[in-house]
C-alpha positions as CSV (number, residue, x, y, z in Angstrom):
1,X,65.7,32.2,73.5
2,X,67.0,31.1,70.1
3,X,66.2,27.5,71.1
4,X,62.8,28.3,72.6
5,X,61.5,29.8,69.3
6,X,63.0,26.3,67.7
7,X,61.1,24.3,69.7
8,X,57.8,26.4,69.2
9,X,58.7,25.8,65.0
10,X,59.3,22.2,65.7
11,X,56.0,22.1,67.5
12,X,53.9,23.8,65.1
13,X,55.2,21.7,61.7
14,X,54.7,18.3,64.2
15,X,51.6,19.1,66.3
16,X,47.7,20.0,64.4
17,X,46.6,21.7,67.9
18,X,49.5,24.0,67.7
19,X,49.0,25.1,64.4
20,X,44.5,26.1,64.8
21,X,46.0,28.0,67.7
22,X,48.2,30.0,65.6
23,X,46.3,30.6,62.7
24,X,43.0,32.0,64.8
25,X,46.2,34.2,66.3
26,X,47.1,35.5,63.3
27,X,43.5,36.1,62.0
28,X,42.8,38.3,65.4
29,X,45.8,40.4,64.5
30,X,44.5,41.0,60.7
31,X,41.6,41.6,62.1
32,X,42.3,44.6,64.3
33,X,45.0,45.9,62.1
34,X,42.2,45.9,59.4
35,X,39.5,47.4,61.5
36,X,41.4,50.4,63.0
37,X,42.5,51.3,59.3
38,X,38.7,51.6,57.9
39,X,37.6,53.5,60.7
40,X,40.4,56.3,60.3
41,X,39.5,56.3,56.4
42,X,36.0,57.0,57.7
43,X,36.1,59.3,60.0
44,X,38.3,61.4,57.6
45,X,35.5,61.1,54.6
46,X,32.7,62.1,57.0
47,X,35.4,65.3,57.9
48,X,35.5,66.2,54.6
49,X,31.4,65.6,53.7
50,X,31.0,68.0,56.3
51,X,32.5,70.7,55.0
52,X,30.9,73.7,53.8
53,X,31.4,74.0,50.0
54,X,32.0,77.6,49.0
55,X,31.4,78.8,45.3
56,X,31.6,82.2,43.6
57,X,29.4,83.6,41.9
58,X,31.6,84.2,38.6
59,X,32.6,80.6,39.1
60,X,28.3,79.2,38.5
61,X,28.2,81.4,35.2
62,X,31.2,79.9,33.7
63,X,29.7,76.7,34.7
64,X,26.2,77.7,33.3
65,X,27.8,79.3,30.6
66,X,29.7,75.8,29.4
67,X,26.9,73.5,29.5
68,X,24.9,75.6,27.6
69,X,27.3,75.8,24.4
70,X,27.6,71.7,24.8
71,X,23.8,71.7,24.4
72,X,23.9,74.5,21.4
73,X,26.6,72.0,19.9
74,X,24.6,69.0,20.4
75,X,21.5,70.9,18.8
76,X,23.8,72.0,15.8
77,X,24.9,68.2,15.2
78,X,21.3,67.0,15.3
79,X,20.3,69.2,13.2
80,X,23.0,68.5,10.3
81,X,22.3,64.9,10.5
82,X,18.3,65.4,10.1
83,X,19.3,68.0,7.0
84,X,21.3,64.9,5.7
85,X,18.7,62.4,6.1
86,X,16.0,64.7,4.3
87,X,18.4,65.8,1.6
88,X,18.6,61.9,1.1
89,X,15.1,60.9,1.6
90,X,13.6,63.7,-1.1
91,X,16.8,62.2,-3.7
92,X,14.9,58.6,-3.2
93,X,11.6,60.5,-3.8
94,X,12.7,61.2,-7.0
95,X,14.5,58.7,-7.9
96,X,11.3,56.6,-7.1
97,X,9.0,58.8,-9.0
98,X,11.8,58.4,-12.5
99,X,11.2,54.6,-11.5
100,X,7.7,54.7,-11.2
101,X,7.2,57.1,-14.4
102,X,9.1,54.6,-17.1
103,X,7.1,51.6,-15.6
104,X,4.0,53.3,-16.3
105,X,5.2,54.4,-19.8
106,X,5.9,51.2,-20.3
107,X,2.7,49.6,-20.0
108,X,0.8,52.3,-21.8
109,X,3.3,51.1,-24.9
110,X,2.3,47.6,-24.2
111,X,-1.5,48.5,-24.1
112,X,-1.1,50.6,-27.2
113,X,0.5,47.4,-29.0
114,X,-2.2,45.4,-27.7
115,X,-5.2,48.3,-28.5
116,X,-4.2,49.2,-32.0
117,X,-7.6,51.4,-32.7
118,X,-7.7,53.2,-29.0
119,X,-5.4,55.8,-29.9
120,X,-3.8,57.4,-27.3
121,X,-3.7,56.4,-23.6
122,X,-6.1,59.0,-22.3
123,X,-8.6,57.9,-24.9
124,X,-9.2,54.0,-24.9
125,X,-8.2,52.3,-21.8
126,X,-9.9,54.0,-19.2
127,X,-8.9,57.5,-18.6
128,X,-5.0,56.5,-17.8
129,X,-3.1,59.8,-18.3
130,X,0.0,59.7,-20.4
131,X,1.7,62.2,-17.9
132,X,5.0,60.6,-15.8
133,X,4.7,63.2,-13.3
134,X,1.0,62.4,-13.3
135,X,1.9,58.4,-13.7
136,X,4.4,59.1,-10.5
137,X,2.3,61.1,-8.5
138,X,-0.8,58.4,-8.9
139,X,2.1,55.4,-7.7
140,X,3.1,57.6,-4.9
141,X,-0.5,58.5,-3.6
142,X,-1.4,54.6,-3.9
143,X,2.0,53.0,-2.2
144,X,4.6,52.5,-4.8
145,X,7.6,51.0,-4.0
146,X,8.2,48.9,-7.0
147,X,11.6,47.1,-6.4
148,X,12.0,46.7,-10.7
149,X,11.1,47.6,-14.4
150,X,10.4,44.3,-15.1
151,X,8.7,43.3,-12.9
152,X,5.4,44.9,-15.1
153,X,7.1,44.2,-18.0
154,X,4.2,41.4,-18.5
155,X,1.0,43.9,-17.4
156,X,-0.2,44.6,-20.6
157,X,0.1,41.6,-23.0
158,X,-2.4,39.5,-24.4
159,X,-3.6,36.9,-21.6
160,X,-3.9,33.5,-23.3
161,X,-7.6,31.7,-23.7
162,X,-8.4,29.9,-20.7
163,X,-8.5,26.1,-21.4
164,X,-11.5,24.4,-20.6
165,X,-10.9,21.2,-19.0
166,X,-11.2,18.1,-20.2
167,X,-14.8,16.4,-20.7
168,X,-15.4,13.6,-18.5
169,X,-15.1,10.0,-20.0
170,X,-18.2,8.9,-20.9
171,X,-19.3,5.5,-18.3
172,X,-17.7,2.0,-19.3
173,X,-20.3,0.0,-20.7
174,X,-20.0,-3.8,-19.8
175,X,-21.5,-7.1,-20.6
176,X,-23.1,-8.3,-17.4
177,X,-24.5,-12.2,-16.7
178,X,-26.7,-12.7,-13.8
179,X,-27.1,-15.6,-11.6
180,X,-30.0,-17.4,-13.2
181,X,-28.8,-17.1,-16.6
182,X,-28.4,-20.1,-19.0
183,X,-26.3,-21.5,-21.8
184,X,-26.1,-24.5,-23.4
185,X,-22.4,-25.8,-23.8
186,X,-21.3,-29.1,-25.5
187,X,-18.9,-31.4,-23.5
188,X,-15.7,-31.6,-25.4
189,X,-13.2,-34.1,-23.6
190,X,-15.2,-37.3,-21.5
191,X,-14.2,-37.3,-17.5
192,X,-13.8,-40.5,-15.4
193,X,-15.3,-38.6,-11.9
194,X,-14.2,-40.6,-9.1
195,X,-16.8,-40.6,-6.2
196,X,-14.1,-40.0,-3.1
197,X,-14.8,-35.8,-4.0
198,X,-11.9,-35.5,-6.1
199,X,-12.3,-32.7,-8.4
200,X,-11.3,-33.5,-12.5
201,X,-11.2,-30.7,-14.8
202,X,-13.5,-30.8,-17.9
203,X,-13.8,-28.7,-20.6
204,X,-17.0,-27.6,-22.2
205,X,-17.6,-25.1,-25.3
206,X,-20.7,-22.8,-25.7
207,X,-23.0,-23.8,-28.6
208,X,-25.4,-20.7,-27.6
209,X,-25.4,-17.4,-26.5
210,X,-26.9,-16.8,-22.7
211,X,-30.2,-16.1,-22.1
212,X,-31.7,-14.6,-19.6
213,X,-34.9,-12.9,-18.3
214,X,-37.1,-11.3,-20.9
215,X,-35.7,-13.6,-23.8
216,X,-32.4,-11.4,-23.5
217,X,-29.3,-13.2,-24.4
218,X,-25.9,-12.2,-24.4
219,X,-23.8,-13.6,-27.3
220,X,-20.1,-15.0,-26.2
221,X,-19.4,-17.1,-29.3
222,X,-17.6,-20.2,-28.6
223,X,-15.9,-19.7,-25.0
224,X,-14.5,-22.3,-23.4
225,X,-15.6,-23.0,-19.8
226,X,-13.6,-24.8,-16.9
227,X,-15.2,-27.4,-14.4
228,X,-14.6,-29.4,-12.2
229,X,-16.1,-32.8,-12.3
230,X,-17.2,-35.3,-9.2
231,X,-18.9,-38.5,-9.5
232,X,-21.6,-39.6,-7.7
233,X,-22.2,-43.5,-6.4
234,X,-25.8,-43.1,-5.0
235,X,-27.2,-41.7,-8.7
236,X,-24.8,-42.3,-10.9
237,X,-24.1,-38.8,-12.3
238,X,-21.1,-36.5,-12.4
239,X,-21.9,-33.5,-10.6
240,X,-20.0,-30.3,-12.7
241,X,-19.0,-26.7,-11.1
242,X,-17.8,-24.2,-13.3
243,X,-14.6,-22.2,-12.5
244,X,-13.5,-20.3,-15.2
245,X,-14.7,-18.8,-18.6
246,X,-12.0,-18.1,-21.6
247,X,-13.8,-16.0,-24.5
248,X,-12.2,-14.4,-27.7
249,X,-14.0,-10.7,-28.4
250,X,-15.0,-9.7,-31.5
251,X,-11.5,-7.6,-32.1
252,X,-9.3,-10.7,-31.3
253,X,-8.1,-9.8,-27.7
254,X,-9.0,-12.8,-25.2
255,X,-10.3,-12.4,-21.8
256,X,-9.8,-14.8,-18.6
257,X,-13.2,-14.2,-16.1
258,X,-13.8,-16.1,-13.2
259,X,-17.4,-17.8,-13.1
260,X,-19.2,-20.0,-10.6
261,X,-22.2,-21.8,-11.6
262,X,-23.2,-26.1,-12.1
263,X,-24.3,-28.0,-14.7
264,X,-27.8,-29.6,-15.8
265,X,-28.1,-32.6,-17.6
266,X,-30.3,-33.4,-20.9
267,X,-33.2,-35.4,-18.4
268,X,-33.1,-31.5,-16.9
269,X,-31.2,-32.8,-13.4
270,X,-28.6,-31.6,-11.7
271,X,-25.6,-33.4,-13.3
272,X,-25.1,-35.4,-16.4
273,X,-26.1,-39.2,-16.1
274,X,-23.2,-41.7,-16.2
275,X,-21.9,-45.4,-16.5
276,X,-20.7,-46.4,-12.8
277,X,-17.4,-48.1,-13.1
278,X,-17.1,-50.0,-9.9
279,X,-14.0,-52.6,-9.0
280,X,-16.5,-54.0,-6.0
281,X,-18.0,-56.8,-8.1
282,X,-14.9,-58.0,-9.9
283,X,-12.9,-58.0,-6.3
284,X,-15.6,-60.0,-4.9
285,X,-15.3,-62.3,-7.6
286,X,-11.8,-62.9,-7.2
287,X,-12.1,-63.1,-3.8
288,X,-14.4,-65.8,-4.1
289,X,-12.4,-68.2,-6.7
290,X,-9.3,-67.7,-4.0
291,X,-11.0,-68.9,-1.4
292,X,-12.1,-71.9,-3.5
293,X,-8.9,-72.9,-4.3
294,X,-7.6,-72.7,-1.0
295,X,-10.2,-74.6,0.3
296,X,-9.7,-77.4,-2.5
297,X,-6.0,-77.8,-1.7
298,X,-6.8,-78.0,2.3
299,X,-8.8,-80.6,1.4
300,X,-6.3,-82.2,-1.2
301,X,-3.7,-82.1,1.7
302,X,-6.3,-83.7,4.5
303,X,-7.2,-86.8,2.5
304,X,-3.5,-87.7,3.1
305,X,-2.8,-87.4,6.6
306,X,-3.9,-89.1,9.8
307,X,-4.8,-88.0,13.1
308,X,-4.5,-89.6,16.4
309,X,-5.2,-88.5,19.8
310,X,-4.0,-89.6,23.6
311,X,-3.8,-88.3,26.4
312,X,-0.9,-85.6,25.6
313,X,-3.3,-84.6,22.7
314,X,-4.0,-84.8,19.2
315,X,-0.9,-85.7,16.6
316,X,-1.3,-85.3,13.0
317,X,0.8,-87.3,11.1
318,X,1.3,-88.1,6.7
319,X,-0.1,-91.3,5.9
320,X,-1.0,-90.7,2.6
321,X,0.9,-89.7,-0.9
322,X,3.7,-86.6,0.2
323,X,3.2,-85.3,-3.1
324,X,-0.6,-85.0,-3.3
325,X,-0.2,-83.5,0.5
326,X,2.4,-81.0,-1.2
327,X,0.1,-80.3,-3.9
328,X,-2.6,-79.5,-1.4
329,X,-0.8,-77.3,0.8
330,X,0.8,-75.7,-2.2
331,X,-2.5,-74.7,-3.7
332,X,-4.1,-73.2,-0.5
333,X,-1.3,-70.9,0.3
334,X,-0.9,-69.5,-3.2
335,X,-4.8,-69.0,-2.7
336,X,-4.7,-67.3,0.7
337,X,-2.0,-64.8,-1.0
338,X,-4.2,-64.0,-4.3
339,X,-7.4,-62.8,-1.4
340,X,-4.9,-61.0,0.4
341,X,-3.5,-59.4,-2.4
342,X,-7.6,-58.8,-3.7
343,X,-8.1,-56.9,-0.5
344,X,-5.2,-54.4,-0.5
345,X,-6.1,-53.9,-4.2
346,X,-9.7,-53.3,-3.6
347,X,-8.9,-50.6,-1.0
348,X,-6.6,-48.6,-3.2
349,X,-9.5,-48.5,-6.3
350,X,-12.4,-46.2,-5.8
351,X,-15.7,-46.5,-8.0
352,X,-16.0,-43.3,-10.3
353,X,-18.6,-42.5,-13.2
354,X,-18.0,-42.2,-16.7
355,X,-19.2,-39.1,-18.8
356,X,-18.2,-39.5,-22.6
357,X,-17.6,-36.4,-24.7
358,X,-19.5,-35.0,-27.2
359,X,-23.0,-34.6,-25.0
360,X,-24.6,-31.3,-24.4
361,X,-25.7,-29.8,-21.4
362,X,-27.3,-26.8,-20.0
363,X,-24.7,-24.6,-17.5
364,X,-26.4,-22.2,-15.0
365,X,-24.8,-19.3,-13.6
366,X,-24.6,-18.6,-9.7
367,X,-23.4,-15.4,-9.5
368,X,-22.7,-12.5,-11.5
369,X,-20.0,-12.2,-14.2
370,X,-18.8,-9.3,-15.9
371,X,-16.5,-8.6,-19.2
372,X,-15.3,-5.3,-20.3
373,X,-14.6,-4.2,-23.9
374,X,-17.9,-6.8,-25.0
375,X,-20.3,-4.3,-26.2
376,X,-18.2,-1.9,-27.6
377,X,-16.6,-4.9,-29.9
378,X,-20.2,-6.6,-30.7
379,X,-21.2,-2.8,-31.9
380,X,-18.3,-2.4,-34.2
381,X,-19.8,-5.7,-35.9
382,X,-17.1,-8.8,-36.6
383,X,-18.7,-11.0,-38.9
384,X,-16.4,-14.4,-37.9
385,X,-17.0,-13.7,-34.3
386,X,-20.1,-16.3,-32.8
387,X,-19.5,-18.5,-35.9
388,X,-19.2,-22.5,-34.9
389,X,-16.9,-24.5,-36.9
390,X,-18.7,-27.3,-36.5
């Protein structure tokens, strides 16, 4: 037997089959164990449920009798506790209404201060008794509840004059130019314009104020105007834009403004007429006595040799002086360098027109220009300011 329940050990740790079958085994046991234990519980409740209960009479009054003194000793507590919460509500009341009464007196002092001919409270400001139960009982009827003294402490001093604001500034008046108008401006350093349309800067100097519609003119005094120059080769003129106008006012400040306009000669044409300085004629000159040369010495160097021909072709041979034939070749090559060196010197010089200083001209403005701070100065009066010192 002993060996038999070995072998059934041995087969349980060893084989999975062996051990399901013993653990659903064991859970059938529980199971029933379990199940027969609940239903003797049971039935042994539903015994007892079924039961008639049996009271005495003498045994209900007691029991009336002792929930009714916990309800009489519940009532008693409540009823201490809402004594004590009234007790403390009416000592906020007047605590409150002590409050409310030296804020009032308070401000009736500060409107007396303020009021020195009203006399009393009652009298001058509006029928405001000078009663702290009164003051209280007015706080209390309108929702007091004032959390400080000070708080009021302000109410009945002197408010301060309002302060009317500022004016507003009056429009900036400005010196306007319109496209159209004219001055007439004096050329003060000459220009060299070349005609490939790059720009040189020339300088020019008012001699006028600027006129406009209306015979209005705008005094500037002597500003200096900025433009830039280009020659032209089909008229011989130098065509002028203007970039930028530098004027003094009449206080001493100076002023930069940007202006756009052109220039109109003294014949009244667009541009001021020029001397064309062009390098053509002289390189075809130079040209021209190169080639001579070279030509001179070819022929210099052909006077001295021979030239035979056969069948194999043409041989040139010296027959003559070497010398003379030196000299000759000599003479043309340094001539065929001097036109070479013509050419690349030609290509690198570009015509350009000549403008010398000291001419007038007329400059028209394109589009409008405006300078701050003129009027204002020109009002004040400066007698040195528009004066030429020419």
């Amino acid at each position: 037997m002993k060996q038999r329940i070995q072998d059934l050990i041995l087969l349980l740790r060893q084989e999975k089959k062996y051990q399901v079958i013993a653990a659903f085994a064991l859970l059938a046991v529980l199971y029933v164990t379990l199940s027969d234990g609940t239903q003797a519980k049971r039935s042994k409740r539903n015994e007892s449920a079924n039961k008639p209960i049996v009271m005495s009479d003498k045994e209900a009054f007691k029991d009336v009798v002792t929930a009714l003194s916990n309800d009489l000793d519940s009532v008693k507590a409540n009823a201490a506790q809402t004594q004590k919460t009234m007790v403390e509500i009416k000592t906020n009341i007047d605590d409150d209404r002590a409050r409310v009464a030296e804020i009032f007196n308070k401000m009736l002092a500060s409107i007396n201060q303020n009021q020195p001919g009203s006399g009393n409270g009652s009298a001058g400001g509006g029928g405001m008794p000078n009663n702290p139960d009164a003051m209280a009982v007015m706080a209390n009827s309108t929702g007091g509840g004032l959390e400080s003294v000070d708080a009021l402490a302000s109410f009945g001093e002197a408010a301060e004059p309002a302060i009317a604001p500022p004016a507003p500034p009056a429009p900036k008046r400005m010196a306007v130019i319109m496209p159209g108008d004219s001055v007439r401006a004096k050329l003060l350093a000459g220009v060299n314009a070349p005609t490939d349309g790059t720009p040189y800067p020339v300088v020019l100097k008012l001699v006028s104020n600027v006129e406009g519609p209306d015979h209005s003119n705008l005094p500037l005094g002597e500003a200096r105007i900025v433009a830039a120059a280009q020659g032209s080769l089909t008229d011989s003129r130098v065509l002028l834009r203007l970039t930028t106008m530098n004027i003094r006012l009449p206080n001493g400040q100076k002023k930069e403004v940007p202006v756009d306009g052109w220039v109109v000669g003294e014949d009244g044409i667009r541009g001021m007429e020029g001397v064309l300085i062009d390098p053509f004629g002289k390189a075809i000159a130079g040209a021209a006595g190169a080639g001579f040369l070279s030509a001179l010495g070819q022929g210099f160097a052909a006077r001295e040799t021979s030239t035979s021909r056969s069948f194999f072709g043409s041989d040139t041979v010296v027959s003559g002086d070497p010398a003379k034939y030196a000299a000759g070749k000599g003479l043309s090559g340094g001539a065929n360098a001097v036109v070479e060196m013509i050419k690349e010197r030609g290509a690198m010089m570009v015509p350009h027109v000549a403008v010398y200083s000291g001419r007038e001209a007329t400059l028209v403005f394109s589009k409008t220009v405006t300078i701050d701070d003129l009027i204002e100065n020109l009002e004040e009066g400066d007698s040195s300011f528009a004066a030429s010192v020419d």
